[in-house]
C-alpha positions as CSV (number, residue, x, y, z in Angstrom):
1,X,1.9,-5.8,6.0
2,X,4.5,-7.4,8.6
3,X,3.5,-11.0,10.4
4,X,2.6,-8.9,13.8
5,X,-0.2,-7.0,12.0
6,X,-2.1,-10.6,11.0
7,X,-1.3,-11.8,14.5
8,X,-3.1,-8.2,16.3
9,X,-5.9,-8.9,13.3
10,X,-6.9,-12.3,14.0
11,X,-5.7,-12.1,17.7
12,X,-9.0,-9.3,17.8
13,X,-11.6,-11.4,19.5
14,X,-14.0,-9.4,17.5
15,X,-12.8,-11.1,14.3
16,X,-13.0,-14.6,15.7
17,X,-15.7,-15.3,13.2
18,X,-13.2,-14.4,10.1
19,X,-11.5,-17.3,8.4
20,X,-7.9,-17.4,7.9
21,X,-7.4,-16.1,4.6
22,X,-4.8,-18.7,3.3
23,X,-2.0,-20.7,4.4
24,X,0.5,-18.2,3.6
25,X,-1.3,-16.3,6.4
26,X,-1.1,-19.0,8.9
27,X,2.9,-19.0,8.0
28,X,3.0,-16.0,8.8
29,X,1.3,-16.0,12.0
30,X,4.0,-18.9,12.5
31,X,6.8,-16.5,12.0
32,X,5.9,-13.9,14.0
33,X,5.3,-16.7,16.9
34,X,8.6,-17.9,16.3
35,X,10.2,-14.1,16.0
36,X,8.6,-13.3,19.5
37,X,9.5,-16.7,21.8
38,X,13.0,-18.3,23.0
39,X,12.3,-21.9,21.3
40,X,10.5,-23.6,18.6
41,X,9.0,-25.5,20.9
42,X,7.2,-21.8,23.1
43,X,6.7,-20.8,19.4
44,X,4.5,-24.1,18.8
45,X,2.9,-23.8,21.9
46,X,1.7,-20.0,21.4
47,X,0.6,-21.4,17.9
48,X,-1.5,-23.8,19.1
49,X,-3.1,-21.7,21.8
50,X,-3.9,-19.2,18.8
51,X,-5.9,-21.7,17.3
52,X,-7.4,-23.0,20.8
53,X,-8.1,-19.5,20.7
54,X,-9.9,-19.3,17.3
55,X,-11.7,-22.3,17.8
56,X,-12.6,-21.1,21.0
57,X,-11.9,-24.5,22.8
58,X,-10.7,-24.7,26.3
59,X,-9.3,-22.7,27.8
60,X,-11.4,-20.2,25.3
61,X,-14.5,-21.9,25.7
62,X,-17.8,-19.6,24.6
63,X,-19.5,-19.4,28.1
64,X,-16.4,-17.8,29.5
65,X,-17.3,-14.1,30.8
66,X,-14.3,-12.7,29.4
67,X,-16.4,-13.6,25.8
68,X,-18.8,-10.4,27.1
69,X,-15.5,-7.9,27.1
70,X,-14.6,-8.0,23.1
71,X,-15.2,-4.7,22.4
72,X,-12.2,-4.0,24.4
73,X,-9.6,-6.7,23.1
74,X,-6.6,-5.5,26.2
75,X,-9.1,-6.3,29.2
76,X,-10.4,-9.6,26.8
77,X,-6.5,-10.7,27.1
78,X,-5.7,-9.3,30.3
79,X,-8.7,-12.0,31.7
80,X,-7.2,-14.7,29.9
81,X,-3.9,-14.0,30.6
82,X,-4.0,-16.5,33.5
83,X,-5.4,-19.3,31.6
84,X,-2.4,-19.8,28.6
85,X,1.0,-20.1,28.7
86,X,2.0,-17.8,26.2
87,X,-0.2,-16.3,23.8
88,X,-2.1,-14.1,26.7
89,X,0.6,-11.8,27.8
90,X,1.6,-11.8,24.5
91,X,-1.7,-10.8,23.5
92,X,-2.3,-8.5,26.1
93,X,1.1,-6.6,25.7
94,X,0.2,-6.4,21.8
95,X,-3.0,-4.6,22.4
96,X,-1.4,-2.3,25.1
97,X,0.9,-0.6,22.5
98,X,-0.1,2.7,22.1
99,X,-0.6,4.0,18.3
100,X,0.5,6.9,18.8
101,X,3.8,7.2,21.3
102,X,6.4,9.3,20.5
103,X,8.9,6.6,18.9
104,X,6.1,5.2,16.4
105,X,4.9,8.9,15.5
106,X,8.3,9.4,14.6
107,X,9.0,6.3,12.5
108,X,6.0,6.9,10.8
109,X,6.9,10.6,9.9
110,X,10.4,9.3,8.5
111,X,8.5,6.6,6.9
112,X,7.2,9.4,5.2
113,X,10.1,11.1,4.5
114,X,11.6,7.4,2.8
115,X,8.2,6.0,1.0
116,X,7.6,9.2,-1.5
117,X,5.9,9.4,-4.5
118,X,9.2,8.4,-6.3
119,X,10.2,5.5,-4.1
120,X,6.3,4.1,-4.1
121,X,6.9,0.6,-4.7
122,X,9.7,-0.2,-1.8
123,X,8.3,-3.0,0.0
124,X,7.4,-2.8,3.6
125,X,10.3,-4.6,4.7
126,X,13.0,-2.1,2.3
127,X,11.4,0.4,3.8
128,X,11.1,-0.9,7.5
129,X,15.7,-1.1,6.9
130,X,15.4,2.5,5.5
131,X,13.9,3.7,8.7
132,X,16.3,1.8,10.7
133,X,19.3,3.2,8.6
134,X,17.4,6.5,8.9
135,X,17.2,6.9,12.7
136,X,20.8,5.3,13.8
137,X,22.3,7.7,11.4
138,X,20.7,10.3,13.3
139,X,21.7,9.1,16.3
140,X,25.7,8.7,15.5
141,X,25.5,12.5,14.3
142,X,23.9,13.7,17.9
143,X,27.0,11.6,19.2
144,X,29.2,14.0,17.7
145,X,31.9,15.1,20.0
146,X,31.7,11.5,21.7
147,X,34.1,9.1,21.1
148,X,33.1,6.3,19.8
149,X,36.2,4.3,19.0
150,X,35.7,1.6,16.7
151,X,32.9,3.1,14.7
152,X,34.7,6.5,14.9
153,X,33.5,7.7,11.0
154,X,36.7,9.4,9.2
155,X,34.4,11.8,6.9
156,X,30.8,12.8,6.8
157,X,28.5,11.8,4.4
158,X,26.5,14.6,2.1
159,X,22.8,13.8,1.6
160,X,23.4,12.7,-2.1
161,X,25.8,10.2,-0.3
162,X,23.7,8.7,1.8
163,X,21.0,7.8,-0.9
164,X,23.4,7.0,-3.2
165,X,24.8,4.5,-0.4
166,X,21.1,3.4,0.6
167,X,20.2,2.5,-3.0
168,X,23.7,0.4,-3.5
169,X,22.4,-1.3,-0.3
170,X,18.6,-2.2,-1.7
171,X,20.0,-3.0,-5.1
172,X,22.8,-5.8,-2.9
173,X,19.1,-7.1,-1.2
174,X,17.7,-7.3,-4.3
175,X,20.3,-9.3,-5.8
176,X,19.9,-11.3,-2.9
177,X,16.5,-11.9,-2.6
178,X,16.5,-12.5,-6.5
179,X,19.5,-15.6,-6.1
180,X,17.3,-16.9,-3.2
181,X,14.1,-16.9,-5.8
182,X,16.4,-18.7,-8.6
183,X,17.4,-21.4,-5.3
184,X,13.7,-22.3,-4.8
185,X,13.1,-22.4,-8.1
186,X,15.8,-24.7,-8.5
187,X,14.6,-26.7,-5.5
188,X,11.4,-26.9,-7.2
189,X,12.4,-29.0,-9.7
């Protein structure tokens, strides 16, 4: 699960009641906060409404009649929306994404296409560059014909090409990822 999918759990005001599972959850909460404003400081500020929020202190306070619309967590936001600085509209915009437009129904069915039963344990974020890989290659090949100057591509690449290009890229990020593990580690101690 990505940071924004904690943040639209606990951001529910019918989960106020849940504890914060651990710290690592709080951190990333934090991350998606700071991924999603200009400045630490907006990024601090958002966090501390979140928990204002949670706590339900002002400007969340219980007796607030915006408390009586949480089974509908966009019109919940939308009536606070006034009251915070940041974490309303960011709120409100989060629970107005539809599930099911075009552009996520068609990540999730190249998702599909990536996370098979042979390539099961690809993390969310591997999979997340996949898709990204996935879809601008498509769009380069509907530019066909256009010129595209700089990125013009000398050959084509055959299916069996592209994974085999794919996989040297996830096995440079694992290599990365496992130098940054042997760093903390090494900070560690």
């Amino acid at each position: 699960m990505l940071p924004i999918h904690f943040v639209a759990y606990y951001l529910d005001p019918n989960h106020i009641t849940i504890l914060l599972a651990d710290a690592n959850i709080d951190t990333k909460i934090f991350e998606c906060f700071m991924e999603h404003t200009q400045t630490e400081e907006e990024a601090l500020d958002m966090y501390n409404e979140f928990h204002l929020f949670r706590n339900k202190m002002a400007p969340f306070e219980a007796l607030r009649p915006a408390w009586r619309a949480t089974k509908d967590p966009k019109m919940f936001w939308t009536m606070f929306e006034t009251h915070t600085r940041f974490l309303g509209k960011f709120a409100r915009c989060l629970f107005s994404t539809p599930a099911n437009s075009v552009s996520s129904e068609r990540a999730f069915s190249i998702q599909n296409i990536i996370h098979t039963k042979l390539r099961n344990t690809l993390s969310a974020e591997k999979v997340d560059k996949l898709t990204y890989i996935y879809m601008n290659a498509r769009i380069l090949k509907s530019m066909e014909g256009l010129s595209l100057g700089a990125m013009d591509l000398p050959y084509e690449l055959s299916d069996e090409q592209e994974v085999a290009l794919e996989d040297a890229v996830m096995e440079e990020d694992n290599e990365e990822e496992a130098e940054k593990s042997e760093e903390d580690e090494g900070d560690l101690y």
